[in-house]
FILUMVO-917501 format. One line per field, with one value per residue: residue number from 1; chain; residue in three letters; y, z, x of N, C-alpha, C in turn. Coordinates in steps of 0.001 Angstrom, whole numbers. Each point is the difference from the previous one (the first is absolute). Layout:
N
n c(NUM | ...) .
chain c(A | ...) .
res c(ala | ...) .
nc2 c(Y | ...) .
nc3 c(Z | ...) .
nc1 c(X | ...) .
cac2 c(Y | ...) .
cac3 c(Z | ...) .
cac1 c(X | ...) .
cc2 c(Y | ...) .
cc3 c(Z | ...) .
cc1 c(X | ...) .
This chain:
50
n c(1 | 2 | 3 | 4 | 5 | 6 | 7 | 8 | 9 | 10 | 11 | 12 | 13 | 14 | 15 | 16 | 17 | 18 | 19 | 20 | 21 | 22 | 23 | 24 | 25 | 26 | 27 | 28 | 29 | 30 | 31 | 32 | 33 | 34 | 35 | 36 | 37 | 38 | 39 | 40 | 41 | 42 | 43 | 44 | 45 | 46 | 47 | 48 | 49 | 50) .
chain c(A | A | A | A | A | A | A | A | A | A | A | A | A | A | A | A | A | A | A | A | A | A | A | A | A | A | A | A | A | A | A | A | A | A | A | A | A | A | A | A | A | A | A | A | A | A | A | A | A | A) .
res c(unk | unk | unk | unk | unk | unk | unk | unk | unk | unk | unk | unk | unk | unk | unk | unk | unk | unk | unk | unk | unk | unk | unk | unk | unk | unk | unk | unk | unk | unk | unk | unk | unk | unk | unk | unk | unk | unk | unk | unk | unk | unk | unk | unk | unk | unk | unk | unk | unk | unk) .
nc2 c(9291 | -604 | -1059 | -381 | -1030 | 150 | 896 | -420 | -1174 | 1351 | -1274 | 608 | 1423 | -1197 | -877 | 803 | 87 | -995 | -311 | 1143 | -287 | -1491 | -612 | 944 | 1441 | 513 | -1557 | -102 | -777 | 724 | -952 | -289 | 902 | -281 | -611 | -227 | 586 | -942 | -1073 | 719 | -333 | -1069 | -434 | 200 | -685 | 1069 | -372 | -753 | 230 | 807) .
nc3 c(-4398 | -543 | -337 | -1381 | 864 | -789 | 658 | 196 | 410 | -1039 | -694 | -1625 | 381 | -67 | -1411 | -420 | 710 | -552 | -599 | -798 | 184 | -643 | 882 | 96 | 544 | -311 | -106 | 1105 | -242 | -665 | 853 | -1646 | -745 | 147 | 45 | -1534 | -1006 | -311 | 206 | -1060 | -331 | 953 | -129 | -1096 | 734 | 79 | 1251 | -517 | -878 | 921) .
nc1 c(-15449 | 1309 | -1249 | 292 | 589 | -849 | 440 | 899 | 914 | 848 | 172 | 596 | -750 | -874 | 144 | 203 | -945 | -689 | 960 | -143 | -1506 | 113 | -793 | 316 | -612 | 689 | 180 | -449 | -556 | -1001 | -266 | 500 | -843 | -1023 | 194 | 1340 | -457 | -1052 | 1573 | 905 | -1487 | -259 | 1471 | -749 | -796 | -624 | -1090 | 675 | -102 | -1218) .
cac2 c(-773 | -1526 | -1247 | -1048 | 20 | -544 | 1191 | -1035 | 722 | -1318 | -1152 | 160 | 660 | -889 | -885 | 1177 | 528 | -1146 | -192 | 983 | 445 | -1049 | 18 | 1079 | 926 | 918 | -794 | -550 | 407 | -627 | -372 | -136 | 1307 | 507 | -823 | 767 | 1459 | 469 | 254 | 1241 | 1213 | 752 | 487 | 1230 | 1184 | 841 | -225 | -851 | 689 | 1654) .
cac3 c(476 | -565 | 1545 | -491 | 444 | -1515 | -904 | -874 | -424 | -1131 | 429 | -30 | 1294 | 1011 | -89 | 73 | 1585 | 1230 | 352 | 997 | 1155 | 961 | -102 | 1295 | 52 | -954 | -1231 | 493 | -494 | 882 | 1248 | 487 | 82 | 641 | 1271 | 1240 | -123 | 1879 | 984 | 117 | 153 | 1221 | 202 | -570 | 542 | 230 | 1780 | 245 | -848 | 290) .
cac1 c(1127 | -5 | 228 | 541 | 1243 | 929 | 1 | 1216 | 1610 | 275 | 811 | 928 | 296 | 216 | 1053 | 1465 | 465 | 340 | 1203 | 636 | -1244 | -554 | -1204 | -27 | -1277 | 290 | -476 | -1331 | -1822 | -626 | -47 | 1929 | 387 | -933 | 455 | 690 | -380 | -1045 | 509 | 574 | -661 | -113 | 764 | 316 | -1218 | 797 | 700 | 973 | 994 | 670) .
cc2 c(-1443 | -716 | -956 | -488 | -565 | 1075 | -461 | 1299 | -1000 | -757 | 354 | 254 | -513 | -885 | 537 | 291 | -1666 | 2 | 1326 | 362 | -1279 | 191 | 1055 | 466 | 515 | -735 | -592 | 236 | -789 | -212 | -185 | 1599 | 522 | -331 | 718 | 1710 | 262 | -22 | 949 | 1390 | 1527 | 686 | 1343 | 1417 | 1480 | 448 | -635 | 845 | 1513 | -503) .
cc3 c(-454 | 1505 | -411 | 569 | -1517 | -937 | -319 | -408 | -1382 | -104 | 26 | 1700 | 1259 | -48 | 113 | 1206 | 1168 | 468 | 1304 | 970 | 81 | -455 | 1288 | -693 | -1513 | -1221 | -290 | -988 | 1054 | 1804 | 675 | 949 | 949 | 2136 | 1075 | 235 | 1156 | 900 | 270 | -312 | 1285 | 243 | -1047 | 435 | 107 | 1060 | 8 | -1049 | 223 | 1047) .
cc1 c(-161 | 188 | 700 | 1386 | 999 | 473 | 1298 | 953 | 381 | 537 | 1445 | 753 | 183 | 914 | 1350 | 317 | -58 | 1321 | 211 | -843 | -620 | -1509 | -848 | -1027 | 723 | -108 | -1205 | -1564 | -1111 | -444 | 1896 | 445 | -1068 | 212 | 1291 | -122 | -914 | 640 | 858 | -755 | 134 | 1171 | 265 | -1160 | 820 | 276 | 1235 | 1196 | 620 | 771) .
């Protein structure tokens, strides 16, 4: 398993999507991306989803 939080999205991919997703989890690298994901982690457990 990669620990690296830089496993990176491509620029193109990112620059193309600010306008329409902002700077949210889904554009995110890094600690940008790492942060709010721990916080919506929990909510995808699978106690909470059946």
């Amino acid at each position: 398993m990669h620990k690296s939080l830089h496993l990176g999205r491509p620029s193109y991919l990112t620059k193309t999507l600010k306008p329409l997703l902002g700077n949210g989890i889904i554009r995110s690298n890094g600690l940008q991306w790492a942060f709010p994901r721990n916080l919506l982690a929990p909510e995808f457990f699978h106690s909470k989803i059946k």
